[in-house]
VODOKOL-620481 format. One record per residue (C-alpha): x, y, z. Coordinates in pm, whole numbers, plus 32768, in hexadecimal, padded with zeros to 4 digits. Example, Ala and Ser with C-alpha at 12.3 -4.5 7.8 and 13.67 -1.06 7.14 Angstrom:
REM residues 2
R_84CE_7E3E_830C
R_8557_7F96_82CA
This chain:
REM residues 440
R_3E41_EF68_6FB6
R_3D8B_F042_70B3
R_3E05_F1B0_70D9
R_3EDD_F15C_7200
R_3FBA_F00C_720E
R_3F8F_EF75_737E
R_40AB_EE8C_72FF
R_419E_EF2C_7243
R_428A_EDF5_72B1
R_41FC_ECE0_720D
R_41DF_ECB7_7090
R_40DE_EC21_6FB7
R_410A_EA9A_701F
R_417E_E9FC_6EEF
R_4177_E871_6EAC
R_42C9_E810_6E86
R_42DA_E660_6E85
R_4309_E553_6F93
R_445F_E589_6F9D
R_4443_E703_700F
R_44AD_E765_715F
R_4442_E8A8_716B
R_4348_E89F_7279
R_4294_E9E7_71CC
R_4233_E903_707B
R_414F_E7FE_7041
R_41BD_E666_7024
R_4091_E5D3_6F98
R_3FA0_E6EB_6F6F
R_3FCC_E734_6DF8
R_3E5B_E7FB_6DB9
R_3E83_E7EF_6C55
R_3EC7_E68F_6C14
R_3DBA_E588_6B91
R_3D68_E454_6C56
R_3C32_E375_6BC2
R_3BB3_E4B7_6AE4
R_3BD2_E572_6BC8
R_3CAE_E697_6C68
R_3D24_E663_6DCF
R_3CD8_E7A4_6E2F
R_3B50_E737_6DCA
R_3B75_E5FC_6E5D
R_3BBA_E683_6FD0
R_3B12_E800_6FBB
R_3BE6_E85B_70CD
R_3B33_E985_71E2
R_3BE4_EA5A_72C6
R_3B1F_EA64_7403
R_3AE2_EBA8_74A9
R_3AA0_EB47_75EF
R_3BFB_EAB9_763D
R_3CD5_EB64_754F
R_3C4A_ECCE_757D
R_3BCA_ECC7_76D9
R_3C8F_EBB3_779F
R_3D9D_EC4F_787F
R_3DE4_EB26_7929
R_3D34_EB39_7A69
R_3CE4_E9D9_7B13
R_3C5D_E993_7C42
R_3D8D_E991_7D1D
R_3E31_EADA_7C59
R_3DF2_EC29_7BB7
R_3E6E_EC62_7A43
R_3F9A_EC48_7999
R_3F35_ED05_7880
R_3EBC_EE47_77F2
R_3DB4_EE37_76F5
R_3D78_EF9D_773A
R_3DF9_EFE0_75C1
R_3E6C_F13B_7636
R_3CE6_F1C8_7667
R_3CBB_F2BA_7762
R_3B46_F267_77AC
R_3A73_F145_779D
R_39DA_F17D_7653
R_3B30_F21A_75C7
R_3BBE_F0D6_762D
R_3AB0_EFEE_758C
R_3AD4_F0A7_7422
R_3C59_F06D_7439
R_3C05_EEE4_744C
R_3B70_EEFD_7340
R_3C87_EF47_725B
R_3D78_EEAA_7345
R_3CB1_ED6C_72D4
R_3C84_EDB0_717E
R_3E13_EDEA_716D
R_3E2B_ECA3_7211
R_3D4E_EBE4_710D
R_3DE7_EC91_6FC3
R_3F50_EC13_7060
R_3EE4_EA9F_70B8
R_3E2B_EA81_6F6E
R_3CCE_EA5B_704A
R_3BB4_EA97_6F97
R_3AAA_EA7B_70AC
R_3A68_EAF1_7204
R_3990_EA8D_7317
R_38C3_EB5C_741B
R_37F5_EB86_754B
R_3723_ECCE_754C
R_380E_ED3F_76A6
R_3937_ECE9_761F
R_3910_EE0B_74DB
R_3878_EF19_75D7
R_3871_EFBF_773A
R_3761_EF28_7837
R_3695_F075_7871
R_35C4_F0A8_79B9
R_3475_F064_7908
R_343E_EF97_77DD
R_33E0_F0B9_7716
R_3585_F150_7722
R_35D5_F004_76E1
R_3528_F006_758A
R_357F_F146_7546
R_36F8_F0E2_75A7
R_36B6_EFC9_74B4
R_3643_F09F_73A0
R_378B_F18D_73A2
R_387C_F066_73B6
R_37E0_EF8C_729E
R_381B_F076_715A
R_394F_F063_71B8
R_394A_EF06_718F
R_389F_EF00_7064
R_3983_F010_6FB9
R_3AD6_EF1B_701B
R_3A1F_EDF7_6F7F
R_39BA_EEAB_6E2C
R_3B57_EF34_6E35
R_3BF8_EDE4_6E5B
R_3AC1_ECEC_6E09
R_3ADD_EC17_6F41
R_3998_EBA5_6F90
R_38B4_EB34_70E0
R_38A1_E9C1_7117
R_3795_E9E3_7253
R_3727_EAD5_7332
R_36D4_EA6D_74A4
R_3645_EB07_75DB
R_371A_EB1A_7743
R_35C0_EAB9_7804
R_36B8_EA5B_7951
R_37C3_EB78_797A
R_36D4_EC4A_7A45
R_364A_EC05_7BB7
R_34D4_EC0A_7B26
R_3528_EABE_7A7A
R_35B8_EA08_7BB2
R_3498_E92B_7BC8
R_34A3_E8ED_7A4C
R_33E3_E9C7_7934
R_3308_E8E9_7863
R_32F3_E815_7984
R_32D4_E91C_7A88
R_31C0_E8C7_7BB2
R_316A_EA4A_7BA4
R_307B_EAF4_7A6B
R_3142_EC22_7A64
R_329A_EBA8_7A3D
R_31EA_EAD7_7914
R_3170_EBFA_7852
R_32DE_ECD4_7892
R_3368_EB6D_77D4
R_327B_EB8F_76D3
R_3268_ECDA_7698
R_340F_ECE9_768D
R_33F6_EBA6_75C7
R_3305_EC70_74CB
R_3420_EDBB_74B2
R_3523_EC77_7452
R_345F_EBF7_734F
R_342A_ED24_72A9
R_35B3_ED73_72A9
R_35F1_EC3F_7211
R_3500_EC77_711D
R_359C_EDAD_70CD
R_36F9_ED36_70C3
R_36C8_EC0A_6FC9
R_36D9_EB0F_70BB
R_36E8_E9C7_702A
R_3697_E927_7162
R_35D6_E924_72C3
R_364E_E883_740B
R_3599_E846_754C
R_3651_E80F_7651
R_35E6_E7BA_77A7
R_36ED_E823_787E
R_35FF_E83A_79A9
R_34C7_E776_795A
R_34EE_E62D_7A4C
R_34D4_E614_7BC3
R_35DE_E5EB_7CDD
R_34A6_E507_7DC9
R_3365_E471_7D7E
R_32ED_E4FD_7EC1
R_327E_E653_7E60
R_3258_E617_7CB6
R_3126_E5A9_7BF4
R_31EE_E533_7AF7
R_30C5_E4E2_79F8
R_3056_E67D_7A05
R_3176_E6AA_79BE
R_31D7_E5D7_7880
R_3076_E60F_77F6
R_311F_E793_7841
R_322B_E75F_7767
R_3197_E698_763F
R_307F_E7D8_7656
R_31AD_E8FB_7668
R_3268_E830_756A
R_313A_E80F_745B
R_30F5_E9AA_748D
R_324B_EA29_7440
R_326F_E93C_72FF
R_3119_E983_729E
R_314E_EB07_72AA
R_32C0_EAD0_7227
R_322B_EA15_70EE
R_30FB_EB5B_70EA
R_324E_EC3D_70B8
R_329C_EB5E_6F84
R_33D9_EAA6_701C
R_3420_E98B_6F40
R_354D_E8C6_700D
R_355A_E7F3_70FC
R_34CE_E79B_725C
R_35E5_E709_7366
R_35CF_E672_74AB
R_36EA_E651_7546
R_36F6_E52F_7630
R_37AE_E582_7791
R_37CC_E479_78E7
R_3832_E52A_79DF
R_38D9_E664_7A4B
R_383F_E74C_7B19
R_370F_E688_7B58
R_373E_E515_7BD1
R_3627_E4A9_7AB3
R_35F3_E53D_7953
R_3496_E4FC_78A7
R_3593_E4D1_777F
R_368D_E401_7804
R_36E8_E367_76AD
R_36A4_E306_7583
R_3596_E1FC_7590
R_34F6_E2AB_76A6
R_34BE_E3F5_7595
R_346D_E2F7_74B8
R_334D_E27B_75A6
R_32CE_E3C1_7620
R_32BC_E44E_749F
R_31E7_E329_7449
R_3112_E334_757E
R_30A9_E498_7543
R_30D0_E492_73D9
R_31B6_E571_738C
R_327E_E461_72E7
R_3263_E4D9_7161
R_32E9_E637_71B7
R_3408_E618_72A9
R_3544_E582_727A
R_366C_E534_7361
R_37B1_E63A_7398
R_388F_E520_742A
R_39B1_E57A_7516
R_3AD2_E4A2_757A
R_3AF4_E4FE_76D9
R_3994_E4C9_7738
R_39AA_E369_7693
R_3AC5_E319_7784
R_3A20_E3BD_7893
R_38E1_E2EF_7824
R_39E0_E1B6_782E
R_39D7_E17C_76B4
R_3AC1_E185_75CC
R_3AB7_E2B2_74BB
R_3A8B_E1CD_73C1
R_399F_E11D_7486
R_38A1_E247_74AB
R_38B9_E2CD_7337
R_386C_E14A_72BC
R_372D_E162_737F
R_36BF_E2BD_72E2
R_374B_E239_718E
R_365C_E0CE_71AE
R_3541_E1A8_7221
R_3559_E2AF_70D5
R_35A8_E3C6_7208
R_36FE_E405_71AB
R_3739_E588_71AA
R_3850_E627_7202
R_397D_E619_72D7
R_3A2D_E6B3_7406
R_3B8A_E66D_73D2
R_3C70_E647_751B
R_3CC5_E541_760D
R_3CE2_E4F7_776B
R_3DBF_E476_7859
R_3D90_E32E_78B8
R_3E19_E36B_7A26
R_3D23_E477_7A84
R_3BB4_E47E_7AA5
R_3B47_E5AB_7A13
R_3B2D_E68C_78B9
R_3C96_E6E8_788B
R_3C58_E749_76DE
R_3DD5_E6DB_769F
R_3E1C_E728_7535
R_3E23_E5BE_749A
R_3F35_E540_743A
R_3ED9_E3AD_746A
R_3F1A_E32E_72ED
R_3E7A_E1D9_7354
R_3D58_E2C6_73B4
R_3D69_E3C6_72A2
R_3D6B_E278_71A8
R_3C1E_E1EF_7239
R_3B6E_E2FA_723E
R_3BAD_E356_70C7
R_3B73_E1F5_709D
R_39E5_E215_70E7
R_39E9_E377_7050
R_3A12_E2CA_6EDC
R_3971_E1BB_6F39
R_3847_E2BC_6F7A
R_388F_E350_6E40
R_394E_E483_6ED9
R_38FC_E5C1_6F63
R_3782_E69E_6ED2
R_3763_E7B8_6FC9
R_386B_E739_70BF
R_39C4_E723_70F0
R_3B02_E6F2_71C4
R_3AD6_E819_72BD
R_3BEB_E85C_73BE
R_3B3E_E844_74E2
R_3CC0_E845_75A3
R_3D8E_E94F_764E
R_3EF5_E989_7679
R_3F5E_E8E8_77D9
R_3F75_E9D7_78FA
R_40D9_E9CC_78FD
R_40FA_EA07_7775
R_4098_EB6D_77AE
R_414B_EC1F_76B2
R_409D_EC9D_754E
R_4176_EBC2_7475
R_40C5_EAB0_754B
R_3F75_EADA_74B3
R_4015_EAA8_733F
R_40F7_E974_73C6
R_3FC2_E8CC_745B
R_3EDE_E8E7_7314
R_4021_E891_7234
R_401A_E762_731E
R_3EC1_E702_7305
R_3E91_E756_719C
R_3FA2_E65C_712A
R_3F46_E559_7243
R_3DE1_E562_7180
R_3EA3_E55E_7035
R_3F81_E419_7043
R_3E3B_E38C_70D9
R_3D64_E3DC_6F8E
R_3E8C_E366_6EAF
R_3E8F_E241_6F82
R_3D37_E1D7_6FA3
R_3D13_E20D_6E2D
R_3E27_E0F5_6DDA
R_3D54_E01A_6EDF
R_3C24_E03F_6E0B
R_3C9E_E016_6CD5
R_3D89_DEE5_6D3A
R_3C49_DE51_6DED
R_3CE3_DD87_6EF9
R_3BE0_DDDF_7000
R_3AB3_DDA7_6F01
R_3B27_DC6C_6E7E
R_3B7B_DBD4_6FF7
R_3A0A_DC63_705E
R_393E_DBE8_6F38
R_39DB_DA85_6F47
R_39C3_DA96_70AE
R_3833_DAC3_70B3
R_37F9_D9E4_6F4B
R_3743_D8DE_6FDA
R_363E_D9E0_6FEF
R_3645_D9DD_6E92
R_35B0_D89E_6E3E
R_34FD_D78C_6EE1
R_3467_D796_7060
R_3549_D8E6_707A
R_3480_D981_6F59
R_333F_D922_6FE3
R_33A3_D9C2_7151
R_33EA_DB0E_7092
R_32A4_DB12_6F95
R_31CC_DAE4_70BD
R_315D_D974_703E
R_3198_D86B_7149
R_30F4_D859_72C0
R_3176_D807_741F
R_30E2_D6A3_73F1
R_318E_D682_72BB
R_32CA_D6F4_733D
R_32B5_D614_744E
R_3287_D4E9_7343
R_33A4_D531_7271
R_3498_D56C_73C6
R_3423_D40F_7434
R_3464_D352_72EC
R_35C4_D43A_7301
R_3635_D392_7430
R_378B_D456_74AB
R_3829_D57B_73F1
R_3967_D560_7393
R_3A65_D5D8_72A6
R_3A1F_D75F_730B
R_3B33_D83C_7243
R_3C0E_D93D_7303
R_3BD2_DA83_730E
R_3D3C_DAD2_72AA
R_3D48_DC2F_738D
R_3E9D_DC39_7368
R_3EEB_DC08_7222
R_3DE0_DD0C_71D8
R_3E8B_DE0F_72E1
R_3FDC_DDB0_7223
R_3F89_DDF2_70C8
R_3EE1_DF5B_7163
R_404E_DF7F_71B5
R_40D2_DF49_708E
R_403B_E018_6FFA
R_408A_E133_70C7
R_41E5_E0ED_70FF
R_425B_E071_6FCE
């Protein structure tokens, strides 16, 4: 623990069974315990975000905060080191083992790039001495290229040279952080780079832009000797009424136009997949049939309202899914299930922060155990393989292999006459035995 506790009130969350009701101890989340090899604790590499949990006071659009994330410091930079250890305390007491960053989130904004590094550079020893301490390591490091006024017109996107070369030249400081603090991991994200009208954007500039600013700061990332992975994180909407990475298949598309597909990967969240009007599941089977599956943002949306709202999940239908595709991928490499949630507005208190992780962190828990007994029953794979046999053999076989023409096709239909006798699809039953399973 750090040399001051920011929260002497809540304990080391213990895991203490389903049948628990204390609302400061885990349900599902048993770390230790082995599912398919496997602890769960590796299975879902859990990562506190700092954005949200360190820096999010709960300002919105129509109100100021609710909370002070001030952590008792007296001036900016005073109050960025006490994060630090207010976030390490956090981790050692939820049994988190990662954390997530953007380069503005760990540091003061200085008046000229030049105190911003050197802001950087006194904050980040810090970091690194709290990791060596308690062990907990970086999943990915990130760049906020969309806080500032410079980027309002986006930043590898931006119509104007200068605000380009600021992006870059940040994006290059964030790199070499993350380099420095072990990152395992690398995310782009465009929270900017789109348009609001056609009328006034030259919209191929300024994807050839991108694929050009993205290629630099991996190449000099991989010239520092990083060794993890490359994310982009695919985003709708929200400020700008198009992204250039709207969702997955679109990343998917723009990777392999520019080819950049063999070195970037997909950090999939599951609010911009409902923004994007996909299901969760939806957008991490696309990155998982396309070998781009990454890493994850865990949170969720609400259904009702049309923006980002990072709602802690706690959807097990959702939670199941999602860890569903993960083994199916073959788990997590350099990714994992990072938090990228806050605490509601009105859940202001500090205990709120631990309730809302305990929350997610067993929501993701009962949806590992779960999706493991779907696996290994193989319900779903049995249903889908007999579903598509008659690609297995005969004129199916030939339609998959490559080996039959249009004209052929055509010949075989006509001799067919009418088809008939097409099975069900059996949704239901399917959707029923996923509730069994979790309900039983």
């Amino acid at each position: 623990m750090s040399f001051k506790e920011y929260f002497p009130q809540v304990k080391k969350i213990k895991y203490e069974g389903p049948n628990s009701d204390n609302p400061f101890a885990f349900k599902y989340y048993d770390a230790e315990k082995v599912i398919s090899g496997k602890k769960m604790k590796d299975h879902l590499r859990f990562s506190l975000v700092w954005w949200h949990t360190l820096c999010a006071d709960g300002t919105d659009m129509f109100g100021r905060g609710t909370m002070d994330k001030s952590f008792n410091g007296k001036n900016p930079l005073e109050i960025y080191k006490n994060k630090v250890y207010a976030a390490f305390e956090i981790m050692e007491k939820l049994g988190i083992e990662y954390f997530a960053y953007h380069d503005r989130d760990i540091a003061p904004e200085g008046t000229t790039l030049a105190e911003t590094n050197k802001n950087i550079d006194e904050i980040v020893p810090i970091i690194k001495s709290e990791m060596k301490r308690t062990g907990i390591k970086c999943l990915w490091g990130t760049a906020n290229l969309f806080n500032h006024p410079r980027y309002m017109h986006g930043a590898g996107t931006s119509p104007f040279a200068d605000v380009y070369a600021f992006a870059c030249a940040q994006s290059k400081k964030s790199v070499e952080t993350a380099v420095e603090l072990g990152a395992e991991g690398y995310v782009f994200w465009g929270g900017r780079e789109g348009y609001t009208t056609l009328l006034n954007t030259d919209m191929k500039l300024e994807q050839d832009n991108l694929a050009r600013f993205l290629k630099m700061t991996s190449d000099y990332a991989i010239k520092l000797g990083f060794k993890g992975g490359f994310y982009i994180e695919p985003k709708p909407k929200e400020p700008t009424k198009h992204q250039y990475d709207f969702d997955a298949a679109t990343v998917i598309g723009f990777l392999k136009k520019y080819k950049l597909d063999d070195r970037f990967t997909l950090n999939i969240e599951a609010n911009h997949a409902t923004l994007a009007m996909h299901t969760f599941q939806h957008e991490l089977r696309v990155a998982r049939d396309n070998n781009a599956f990454g890493s994850i943002d865990a949170n969720q949306g609400d259904y009702l309202l049309g923006w980002d709202t990072d709602q802690f999940p706690t959807n097990i239908y959702d939670t199941t899914l999602c860890m569903y595709e993960v083994l199916k991928a073959g788990g997590f490499k350099t990714g994992g299930l990072n938090f990228d949630a806050k605490s509601r507005r009105e859940s202001h208190t500090p205990e709120d922060i631990f309730l809302a992780h305990i929350a997610g962190m067993d929501a993701f828990a009962k949806g590992l155990l779960a999706a493991d007994e779907l696996i290994k029953k193989g319900t779903l794979d049995d249903f889908v393989a007999k579903r598509y046999s008659s690609y297995t053999s005969g004129i199916g076989k030939k339609i998959v292999e490559g080996n039959i023409s249009i004209e052929e096709l055509e010949e075989y239909a006509l001799k067919m006459g009418e088809v008939k006798n097409i099975p069900s699809g059996r949704q239901e039953m399917l959707e029923s035995e996923l509730n069994r399973i979790l309900f039983k």
